[in-house]
Legacy VTK file of the C-alpha trace (Angstrom):
# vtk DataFile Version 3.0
C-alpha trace
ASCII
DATASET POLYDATA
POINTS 186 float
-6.322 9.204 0.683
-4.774 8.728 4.059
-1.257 8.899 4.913
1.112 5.915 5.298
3.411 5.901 7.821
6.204 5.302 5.480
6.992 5.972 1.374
10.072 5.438 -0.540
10.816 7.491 -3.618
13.957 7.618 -5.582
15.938 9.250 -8.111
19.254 10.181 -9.731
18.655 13.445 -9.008
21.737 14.785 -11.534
20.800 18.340 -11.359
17.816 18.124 -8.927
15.439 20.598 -10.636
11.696 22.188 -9.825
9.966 18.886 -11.270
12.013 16.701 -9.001
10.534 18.431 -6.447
6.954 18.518 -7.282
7.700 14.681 -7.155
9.482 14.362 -3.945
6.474 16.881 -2.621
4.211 14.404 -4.352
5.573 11.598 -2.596
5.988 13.240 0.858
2.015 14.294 0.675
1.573 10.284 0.749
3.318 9.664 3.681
4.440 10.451 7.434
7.969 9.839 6.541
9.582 9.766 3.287
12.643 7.864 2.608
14.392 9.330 -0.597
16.735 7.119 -2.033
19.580 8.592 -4.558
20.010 6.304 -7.501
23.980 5.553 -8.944
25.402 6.390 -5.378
28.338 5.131 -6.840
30.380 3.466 -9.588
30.163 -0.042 -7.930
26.298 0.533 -7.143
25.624 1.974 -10.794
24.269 -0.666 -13.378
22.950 -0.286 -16.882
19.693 -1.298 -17.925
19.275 -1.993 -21.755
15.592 0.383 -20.804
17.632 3.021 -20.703
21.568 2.743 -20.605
22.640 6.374 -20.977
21.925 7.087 -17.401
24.769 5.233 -16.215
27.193 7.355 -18.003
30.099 9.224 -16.238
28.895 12.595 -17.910
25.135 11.677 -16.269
26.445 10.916 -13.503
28.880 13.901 -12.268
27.132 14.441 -8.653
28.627 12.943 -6.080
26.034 10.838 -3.739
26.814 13.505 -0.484
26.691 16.396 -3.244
23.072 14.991 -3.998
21.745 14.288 -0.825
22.531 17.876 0.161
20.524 19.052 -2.911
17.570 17.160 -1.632
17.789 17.832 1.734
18.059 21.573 1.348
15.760 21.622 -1.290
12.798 19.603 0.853
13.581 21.877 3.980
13.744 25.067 2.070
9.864 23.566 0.777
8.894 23.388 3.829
9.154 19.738 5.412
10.577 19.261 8.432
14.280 17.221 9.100
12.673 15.064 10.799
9.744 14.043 8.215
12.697 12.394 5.505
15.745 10.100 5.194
17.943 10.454 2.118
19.885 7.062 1.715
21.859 5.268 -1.063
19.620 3.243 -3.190
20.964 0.780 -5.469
18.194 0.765 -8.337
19.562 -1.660 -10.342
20.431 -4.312 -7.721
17.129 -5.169 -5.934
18.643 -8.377 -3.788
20.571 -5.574 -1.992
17.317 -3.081 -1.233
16.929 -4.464 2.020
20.184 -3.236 3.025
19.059 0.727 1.986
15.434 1.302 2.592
12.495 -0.035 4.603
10.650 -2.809 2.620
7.505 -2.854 4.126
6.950 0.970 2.819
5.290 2.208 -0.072
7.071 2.810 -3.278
6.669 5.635 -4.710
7.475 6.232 -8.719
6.327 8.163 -11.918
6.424 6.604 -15.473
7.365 7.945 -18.535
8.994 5.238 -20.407
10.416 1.960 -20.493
12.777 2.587 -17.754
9.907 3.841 -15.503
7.987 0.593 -16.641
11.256 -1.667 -15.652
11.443 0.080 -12.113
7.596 -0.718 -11.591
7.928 -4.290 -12.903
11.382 -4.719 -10.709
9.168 -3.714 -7.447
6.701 -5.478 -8.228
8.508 -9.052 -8.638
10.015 -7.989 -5.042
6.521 -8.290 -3.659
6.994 -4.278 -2.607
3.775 -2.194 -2.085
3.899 -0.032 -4.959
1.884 3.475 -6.181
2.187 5.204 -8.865
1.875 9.238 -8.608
1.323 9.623 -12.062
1.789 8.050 -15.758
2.423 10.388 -18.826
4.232 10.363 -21.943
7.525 11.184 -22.489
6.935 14.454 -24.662
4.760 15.342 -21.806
7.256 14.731 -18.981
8.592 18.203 -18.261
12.153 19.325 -17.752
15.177 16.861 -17.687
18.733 17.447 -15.897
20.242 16.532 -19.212
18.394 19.440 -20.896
19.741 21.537 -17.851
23.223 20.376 -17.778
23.331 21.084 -21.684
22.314 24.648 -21.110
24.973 24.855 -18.065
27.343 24.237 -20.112
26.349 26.195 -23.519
25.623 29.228 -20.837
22.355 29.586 -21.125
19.786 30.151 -18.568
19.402 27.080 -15.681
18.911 28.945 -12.599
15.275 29.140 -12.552
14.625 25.269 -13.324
15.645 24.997 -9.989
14.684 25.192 -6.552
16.863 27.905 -5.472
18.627 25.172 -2.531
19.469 23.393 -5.540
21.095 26.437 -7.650
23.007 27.493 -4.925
24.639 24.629 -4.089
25.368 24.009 -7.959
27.182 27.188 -8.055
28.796 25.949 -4.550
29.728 22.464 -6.222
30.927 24.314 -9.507
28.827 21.682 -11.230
28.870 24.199 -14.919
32.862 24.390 -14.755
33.117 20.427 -14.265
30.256 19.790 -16.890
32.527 22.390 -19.325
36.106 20.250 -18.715
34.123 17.200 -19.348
33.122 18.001 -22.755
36.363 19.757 -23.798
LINES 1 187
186 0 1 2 3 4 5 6 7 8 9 10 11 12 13 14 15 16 17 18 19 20 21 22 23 24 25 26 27 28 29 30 31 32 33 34 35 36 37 38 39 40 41 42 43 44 45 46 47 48 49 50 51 52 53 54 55 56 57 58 59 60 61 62 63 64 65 66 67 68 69 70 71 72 73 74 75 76 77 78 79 80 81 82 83 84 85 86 87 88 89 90 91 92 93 94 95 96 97 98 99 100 101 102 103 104 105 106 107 108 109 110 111 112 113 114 115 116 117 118 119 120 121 122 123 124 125 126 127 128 129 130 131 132 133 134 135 136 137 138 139 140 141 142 143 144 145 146 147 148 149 150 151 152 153 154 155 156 157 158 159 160 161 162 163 164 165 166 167 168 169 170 171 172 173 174 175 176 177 178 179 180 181 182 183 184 185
């Protein structure tokens, strides 16, 4: 397959962990440049969606959007891509009318289903007219880790450190992500 010039993929990213980044890698193997846009930015750009409304929680959502773009970024250039082969911007998932404001519409979108929320995203592309492409379909049992699973063993002190790409861990430990996931369940 050759190479667009430009792919959007996107994501919460609420720990970012090794299977994000096989995605983003996944994504960025499609394309010249990859835009990665961060789901939730913020309170005012978070909306729920009845496919799956526990992601707009406060406790799902404890990243900040500049705490999350530096995951990424350090996380793709520790991989191996270049600065100047990605964007990381704010991307409003669950506000399409404002997409054009975020990310280049005449790229390729990039996204991975699982579930009914995965199904939504593909459907809400789709009605945009956006090109879409989807790296790969599985079931849910068969999707891999999950930041929820990770922030659960953060915060019960068990082992996390190696579900990530070490960018990622560091700047967890930097953020003290495992004492602010603790005083949130106290």
């Amino acid at each position: 397959m050759a190479q667009v010039e430009t792919g959007v993929i996107h994501g919460r990213f609420q720990v970012l962990h090794n299977d994000h980044l096989k995605y983003l890698l996944a994504g960025k193997a499609n394309c010249r440049h990859l835009v990665v846009g961060i789901t939730n930015p913020d309170p005012t750009l978070t909306g729920e969606d009845e496919a799956d409304s526990s992601r707009s929680s406060k406790e799902a959502n404890l990243l900040t959007y500049y705490e999350r773009h530096r995951l990424v970024r350090e996380s793709l250039h520790e991989s191996g891509v270049g600065l100047e082969e990605f964007s990381v911007v704010p991307f409003p998932i669950n506000f399409p009318e404002l997409y054009v404001y975020y990310v280049p519409l005449d790229a390729v979108f990039y996204l991975t289903i699982y579930d009914e929320w995965g199904e939504r995203k593909l459907k809400m592309f789709r009605e945009r007219g956006l090109e879409t492409e989807v790296l790969w379909r599985k079931p849910l049992p068969e999707k891999g880790q999950s930041a929820s699973q990770i922030r659960k063993q953060m915060t019960e002190g068990g082992p996390w450190q190696d579900m990530l790409p070490s960018a990622s861990a560091r700047l967890l430990k930097e953020f003290g992500l495992v004492e602010r996931l603790r005083s949130i369940r106290s």
